[in-house]
C-alpha positions, 0 to 999 in steps of 0.5 A, a space after each residue: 483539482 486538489 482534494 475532496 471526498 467521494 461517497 461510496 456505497 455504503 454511505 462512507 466517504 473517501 478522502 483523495 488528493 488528485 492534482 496534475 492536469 487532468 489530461 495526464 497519465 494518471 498515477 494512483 498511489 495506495 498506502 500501507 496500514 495504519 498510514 494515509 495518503 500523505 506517505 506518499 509525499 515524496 512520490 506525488 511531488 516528484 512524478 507531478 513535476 514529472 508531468 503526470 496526474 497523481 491521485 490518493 486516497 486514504 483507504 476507508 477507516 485511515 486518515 480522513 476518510 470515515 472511520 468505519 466499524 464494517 466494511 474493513 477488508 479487501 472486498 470493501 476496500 478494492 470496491 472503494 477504489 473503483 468507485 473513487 476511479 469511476 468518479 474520477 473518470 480514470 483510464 490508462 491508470 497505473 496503480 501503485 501499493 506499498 504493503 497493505 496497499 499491494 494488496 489493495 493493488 492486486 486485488 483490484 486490477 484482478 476485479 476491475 482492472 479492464 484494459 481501458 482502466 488500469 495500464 500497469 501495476 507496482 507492488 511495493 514491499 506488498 502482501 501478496 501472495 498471503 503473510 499468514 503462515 498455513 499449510 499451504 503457505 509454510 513460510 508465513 508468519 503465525 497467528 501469533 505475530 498478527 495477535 500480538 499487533 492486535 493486542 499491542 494496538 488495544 492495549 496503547 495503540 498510541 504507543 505501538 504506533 511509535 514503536 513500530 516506525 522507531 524500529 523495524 518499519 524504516 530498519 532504525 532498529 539496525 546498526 548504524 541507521 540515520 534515524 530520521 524523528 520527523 518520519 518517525 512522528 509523520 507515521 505516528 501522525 498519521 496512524 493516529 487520524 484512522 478509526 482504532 477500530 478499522 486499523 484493528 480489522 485491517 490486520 486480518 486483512 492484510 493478513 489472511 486475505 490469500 491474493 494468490 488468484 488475484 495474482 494470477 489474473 493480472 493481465 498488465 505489466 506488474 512491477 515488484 519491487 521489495 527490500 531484502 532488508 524489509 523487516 514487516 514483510 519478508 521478500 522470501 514468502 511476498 515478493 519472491 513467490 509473487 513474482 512466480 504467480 504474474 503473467 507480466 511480472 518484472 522484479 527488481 529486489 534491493 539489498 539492505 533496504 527497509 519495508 518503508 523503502 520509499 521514504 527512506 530510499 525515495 530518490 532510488 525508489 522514484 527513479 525506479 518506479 518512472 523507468 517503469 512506467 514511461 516503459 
């Protein structure tokens, strides 16, 4: 095993690395806009060593997949990763997203998420429940905000791609931070693989799209975990009003710490999220 393209059904193909013995627990990692499978680096080398099967893809329009023009919302997306799943032959699958890729998560355990297919689920500096600011999500961010990504992305997305790591993303923007410019030019690489088009659709659907049912259908064990620091997603309308919404939720919260936690806080992050899954 190591990586390679399924073909979904609108012809489009998916990029994924799938590495460990096939006979493991399998461990699927879903990553954040604009970003690929390889954010999550430092997560398939540990729980690899760990013992475990490690799959991810690089969602429809980002990194090496197709560069579609349709498709790009979360229908389409959660749909992607059944077929990647069936063709992977995947069962007892624990199903990890990081923002965008909560999304992803939450929308697909809650569609397809049999008891065969998926063991557990991990929201990471997630989505969900909805970002946009309605009258039925006052806390959200408005409009304006979103418009103001699309605008900046036509505009010179390749600048706006440094702009975003070099400040709020990883919190380098704060006092006292440790930048690191490699994460910063690693992010910028990687947004720059995906299609301008995809990435500019996506912000609608990381968005606007109301996960608030998907939530609430979810059957397994649902790990939240979130930076009180995260500048992208504010815990106050994601992960604390997501928490509310499981059926199985388990929440832990980390003060001080970035939207991309993860890689700035991986040691942490990756002990975290093995205790909860050898639970």
């Amino acid at each position: 095993m190591g990586s390679s393209f399924v073909t979904v059904k609108d012809g489009s193909q998916i990029f994924y690395k799938d590495w460990g013995p096939k006979t493991a627990q399998p461990i699927v990692f879903h990553h954040g806009w604009p970003l690929s499978a390889d954010d999550w680096d430092a997560q398939m080398m540990f729980f690899l060593a760990e013992g475990y099967r490690v799959i991810a893809h690089d969602r429809r329009g980002h990194g090496r997949s197709t560069q579609t023009d349709t498709g790009n919302e979360m229908d389409t997306y959660a749909a992607d990763v059944d077929t990647l799943s069936t063709h992977l032959g995947l069962e007892n699958a624990v199903h990890v997203g990081h923002s965008t890729g909560g999304g992803e998560v939450a929308h697909y355990v809650a569609l397809y998420g049999t008891k065969n297919k998926v063991a557990k689920a991990v929201l990471i500096g997630a989505v969900p429940p909805i970002m946009l600011k309605t009258a039925a999500n006052p806390g959200g961010l408005p409009i304006e905000v979103f418009d103001g990504f699309r605008a900046a992305q036509v505009a010179n997305r390749a600048q706006f791609f440094l702009d975003v790591p070099s400040g709020p993303f990883y919190g380098f923007n704060r006092p006292g931070a440790q930048v690191s410019e490699g994460v910063i030019r690693n992010w910028w690489r990687q947004g720059m693989m995906g299609g301008t088009k995809a990435h500019y659709d996506c912000i609608k659907a990381f968005s606007e799209t109301d996960f608030t049912e998907d939530l609430k259908t979810i059957a397994v064990p649902t790990f939240v975990m979130h930076g009180e620091d995260d500048q992208i997603v504010p815990i106050a309308d994601s992960a604390l009003l997501s928490i509310k919404l499981l059926k199985h939720g388990t929440l832990k919260t980390y003060p001080g710490y970035p939207h991309g936690m993860a890689t700035t806080h991986a040691e942490v992050i990756n002990k975290d999220l093995l205790a909860f899954i050898k639970a």
